[in-house]
C-alpha positions as CSV (number, residue, x, y, z in Angstrom):
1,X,-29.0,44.4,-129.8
2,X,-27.8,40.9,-130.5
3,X,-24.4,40.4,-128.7
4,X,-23.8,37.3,-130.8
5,X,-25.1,36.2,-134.5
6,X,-26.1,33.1,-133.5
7,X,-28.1,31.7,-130.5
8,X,-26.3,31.6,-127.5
9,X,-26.6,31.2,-123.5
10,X,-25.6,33.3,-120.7
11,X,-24.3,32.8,-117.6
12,X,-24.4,36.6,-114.9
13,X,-22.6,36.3,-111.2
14,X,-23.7,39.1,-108.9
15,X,-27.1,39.4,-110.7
16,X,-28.9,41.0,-108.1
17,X,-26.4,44.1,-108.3
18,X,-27.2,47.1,-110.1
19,X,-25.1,46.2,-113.0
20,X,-25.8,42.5,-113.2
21,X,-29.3,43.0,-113.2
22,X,-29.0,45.4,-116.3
23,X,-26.8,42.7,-117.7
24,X,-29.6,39.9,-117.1
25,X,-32.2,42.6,-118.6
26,X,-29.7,43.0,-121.7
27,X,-29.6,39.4,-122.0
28,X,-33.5,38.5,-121.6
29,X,-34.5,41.6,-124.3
30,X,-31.9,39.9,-127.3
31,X,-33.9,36.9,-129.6
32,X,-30.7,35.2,-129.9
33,X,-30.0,34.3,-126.1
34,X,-31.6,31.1,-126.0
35,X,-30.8,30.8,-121.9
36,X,-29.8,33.3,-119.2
37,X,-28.6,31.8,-115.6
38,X,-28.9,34.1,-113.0
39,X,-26.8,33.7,-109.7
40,X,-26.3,35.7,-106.6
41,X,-26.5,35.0,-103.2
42,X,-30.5,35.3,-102.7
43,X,-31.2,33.1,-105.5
44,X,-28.2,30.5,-105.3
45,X,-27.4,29.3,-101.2
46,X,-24.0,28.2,-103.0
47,X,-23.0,31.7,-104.2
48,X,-20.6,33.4,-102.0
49,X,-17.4,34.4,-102.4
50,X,-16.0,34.3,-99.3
51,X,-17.3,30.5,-99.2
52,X,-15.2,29.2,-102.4
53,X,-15.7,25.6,-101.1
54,X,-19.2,25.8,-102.4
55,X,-17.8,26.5,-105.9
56,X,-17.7,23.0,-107.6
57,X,-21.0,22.1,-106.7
58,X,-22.5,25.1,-107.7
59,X,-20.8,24.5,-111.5
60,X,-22.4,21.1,-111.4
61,X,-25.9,22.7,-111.2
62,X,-25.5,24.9,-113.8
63,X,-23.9,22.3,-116.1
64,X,-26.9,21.1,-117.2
65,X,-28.0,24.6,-118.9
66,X,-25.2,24.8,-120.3
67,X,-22.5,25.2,-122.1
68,X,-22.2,28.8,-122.2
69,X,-21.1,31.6,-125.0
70,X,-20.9,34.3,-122.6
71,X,-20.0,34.6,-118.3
72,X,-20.4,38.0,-116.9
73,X,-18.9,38.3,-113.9
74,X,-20.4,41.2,-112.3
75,X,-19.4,41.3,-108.6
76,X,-17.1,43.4,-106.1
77,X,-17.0,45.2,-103.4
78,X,-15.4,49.0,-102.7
79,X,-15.8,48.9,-98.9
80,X,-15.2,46.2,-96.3
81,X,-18.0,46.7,-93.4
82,X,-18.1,50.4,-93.9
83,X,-14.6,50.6,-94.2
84,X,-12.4,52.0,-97.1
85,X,-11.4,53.3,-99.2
86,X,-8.7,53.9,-97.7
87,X,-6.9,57.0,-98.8
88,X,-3.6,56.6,-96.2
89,X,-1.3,53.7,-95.2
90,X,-2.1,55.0,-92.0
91,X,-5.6,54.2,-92.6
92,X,-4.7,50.2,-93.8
93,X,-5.7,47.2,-91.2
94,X,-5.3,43.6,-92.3
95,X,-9.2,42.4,-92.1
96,X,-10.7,45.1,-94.8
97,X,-7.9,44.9,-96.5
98,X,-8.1,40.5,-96.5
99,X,-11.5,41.4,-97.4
100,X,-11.3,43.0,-100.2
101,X,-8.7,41.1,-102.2
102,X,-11.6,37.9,-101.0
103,X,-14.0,39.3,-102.4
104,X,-12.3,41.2,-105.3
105,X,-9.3,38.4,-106.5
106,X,-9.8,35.0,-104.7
107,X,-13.3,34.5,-105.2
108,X,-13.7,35.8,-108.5
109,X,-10.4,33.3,-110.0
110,X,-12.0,30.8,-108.1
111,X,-15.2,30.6,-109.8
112,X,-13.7,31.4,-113.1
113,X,-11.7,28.1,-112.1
114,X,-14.6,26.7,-111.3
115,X,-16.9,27.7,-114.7
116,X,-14.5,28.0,-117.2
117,X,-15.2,24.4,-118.5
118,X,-19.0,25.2,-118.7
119,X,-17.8,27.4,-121.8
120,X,-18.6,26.8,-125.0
121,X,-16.5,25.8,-127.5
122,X,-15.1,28.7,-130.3
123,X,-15.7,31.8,-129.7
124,X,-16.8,32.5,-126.3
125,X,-16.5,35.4,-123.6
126,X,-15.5,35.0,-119.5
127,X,-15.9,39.0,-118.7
128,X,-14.8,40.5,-114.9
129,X,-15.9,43.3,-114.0
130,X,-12.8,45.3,-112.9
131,X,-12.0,49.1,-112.6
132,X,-9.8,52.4,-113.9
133,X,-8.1,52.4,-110.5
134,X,-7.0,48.6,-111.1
135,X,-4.5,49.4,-113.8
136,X,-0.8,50.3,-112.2
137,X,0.3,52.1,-114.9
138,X,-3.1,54.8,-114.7
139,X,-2.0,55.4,-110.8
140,X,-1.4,58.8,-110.7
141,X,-3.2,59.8,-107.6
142,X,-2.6,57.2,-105.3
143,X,-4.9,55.9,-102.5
144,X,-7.5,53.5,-102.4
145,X,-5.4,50.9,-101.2
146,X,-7.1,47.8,-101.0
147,X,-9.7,48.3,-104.1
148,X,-6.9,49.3,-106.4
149,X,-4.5,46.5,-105.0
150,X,-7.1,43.5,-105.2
151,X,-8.4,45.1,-108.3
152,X,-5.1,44.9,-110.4
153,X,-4.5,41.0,-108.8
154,X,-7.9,40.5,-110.5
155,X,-6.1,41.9,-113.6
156,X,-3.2,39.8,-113.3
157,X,-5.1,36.3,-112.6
158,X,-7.0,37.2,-115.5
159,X,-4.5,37.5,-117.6
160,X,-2.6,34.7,-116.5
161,X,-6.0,32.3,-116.9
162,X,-6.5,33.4,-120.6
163,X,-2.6,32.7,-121.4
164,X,-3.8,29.1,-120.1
165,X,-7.0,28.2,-121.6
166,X,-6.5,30.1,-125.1
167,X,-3.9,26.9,-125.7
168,X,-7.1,24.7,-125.6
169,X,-9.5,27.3,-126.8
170,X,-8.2,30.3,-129.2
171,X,-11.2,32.0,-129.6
172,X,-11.8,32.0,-126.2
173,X,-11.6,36.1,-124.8
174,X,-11.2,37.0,-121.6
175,X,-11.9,40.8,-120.9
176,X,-11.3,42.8,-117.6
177,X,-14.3,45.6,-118.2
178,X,-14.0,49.2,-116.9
179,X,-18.1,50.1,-116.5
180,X,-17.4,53.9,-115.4
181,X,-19.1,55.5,-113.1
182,X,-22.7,53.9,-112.7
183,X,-25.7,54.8,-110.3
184,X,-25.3,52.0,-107.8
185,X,-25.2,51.4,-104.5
186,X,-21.6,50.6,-104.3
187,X,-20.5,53.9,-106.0
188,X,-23.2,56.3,-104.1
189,X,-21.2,57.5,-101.3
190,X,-18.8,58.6,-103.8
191,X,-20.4,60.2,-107.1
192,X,-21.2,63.3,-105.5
193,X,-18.7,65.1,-107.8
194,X,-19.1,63.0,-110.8
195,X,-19.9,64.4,-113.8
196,X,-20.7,61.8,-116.2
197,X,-22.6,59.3,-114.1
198,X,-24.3,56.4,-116.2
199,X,-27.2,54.5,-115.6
200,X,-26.4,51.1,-115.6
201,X,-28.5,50.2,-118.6
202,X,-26.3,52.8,-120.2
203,X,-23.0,51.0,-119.1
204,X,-24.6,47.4,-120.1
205,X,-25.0,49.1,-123.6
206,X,-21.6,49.9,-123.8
207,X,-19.9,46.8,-122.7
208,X,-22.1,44.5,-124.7
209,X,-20.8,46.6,-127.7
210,X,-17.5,46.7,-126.5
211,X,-17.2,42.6,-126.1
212,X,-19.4,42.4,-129.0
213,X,-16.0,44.4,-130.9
214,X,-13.6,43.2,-129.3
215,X,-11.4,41.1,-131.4
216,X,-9.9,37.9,-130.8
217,X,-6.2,38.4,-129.4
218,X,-3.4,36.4,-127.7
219,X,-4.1,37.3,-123.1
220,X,-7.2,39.4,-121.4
221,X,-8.3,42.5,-122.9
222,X,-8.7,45.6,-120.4
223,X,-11.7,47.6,-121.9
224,X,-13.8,50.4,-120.6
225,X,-17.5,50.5,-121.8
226,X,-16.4,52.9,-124.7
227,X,-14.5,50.4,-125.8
228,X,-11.5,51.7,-125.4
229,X,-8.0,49.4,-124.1
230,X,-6.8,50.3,-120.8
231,X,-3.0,49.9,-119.8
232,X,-2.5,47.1,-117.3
């Protein structure tokens, strides 16, 4: 699959997960991806987003590969030291739940602060890997406190970046990207019951296409890897 019709060079956070790995794959199997940069925190000391500080001197080594057509951001966390999710306000205390908006919100916005000008000019793609359970107006079942809380501020600071940098760049798209339900370690302890579990090659495949689709538009897109627009 060629995600672009032109060459083009790739940036992946979190590429040692299950789904940034697949992403990296993705990337190193198309002809047109000239470059693929892949960080996470055993191949980059500077990678860690609970250290933001490290941030703007990890964008100044990667400036030389780039600019960049496409970021995948493919990090987050569902539980905080065994912890979560939680399913009760009983069940909420103040370090998980700092932990997972860190991990989730903060760090994420930071290095989209951080890398946004290593994007290339025209049409380019920042992607965030967010989830169902972030969107407020799909909460019908409640729980999951702090996912679902720093998931949706994810959402928000998103939106709120591509409002920003679309007046410089209007062919710039930012996408929030629901993968579904893949075989990963962070999702394990709860796919038991799930029926339609992907592989993560299988979600890559669908998210590529999706961005690939996805057409330029005015804000963030909320996709899932169908395709499909979520509600915020």
């Amino acid at each position: 699959m060629n995600f672009f019709s032109h060459p083009y060079k790739a940036l992946v956070f979190g590429a040692s997960g299950s789904i940034g790995q697949a992403f990296v794959h993705a990337f190193e199997q198309d002809p047109m991806c000239t470059h693929i940069e892949s960080i996470s925190r055993s191949s980059h000391s500077l990678f860690d987003l609970e250290r933001v500080d490290n941030f703007a001197a990890l964008a100044q080594l990667c400036q030389s590969s780039g600019p960049f057509n496409t970021i995948i951001d493919a990090t987050g966390v569902l539980t905080s030291n065994g912890v979560g999710p939680e399913k009760a306000l009983s069940a909420l205390k103040q370090d998980p739940l700092a932990h997972s908006f860190q991990v989730n919100a903060i760090g994420p916005v930071m290095l989209l602060r951080h890398f946004a000008p290593l994007l290339a000019a025209g049409p380019s793609i920042y992607a965030k890997l967010s989830a169902r359970v972030g969107s407020i107006s799909d909460n019908k079942l409640g729980g999951w406190y702090g996912y679902r809380a720093s998931k949706a501020a994810m959402n928000m600071l998103l939106q709120t970046a591509a409002i920003e940098l679309q007046r410089k760049n209007s062919a710039l798209r930012l996408i929030a990207l629901q993968p579904g339900t893949v075989r990963s370690a962070l999702s394990k302890p709860f796919s038991a019951a799930v029926e339609n579990l992907l592989e993560p090659e299988e979600s890559v495949t669908g998210m590529l296409l999706a961005m690939k689709k996805a057409p330029p538009k005015q804000g963030a897109l909320f996709i899932d890897y169908k395709g499909q627009e979520i509600d915020w």
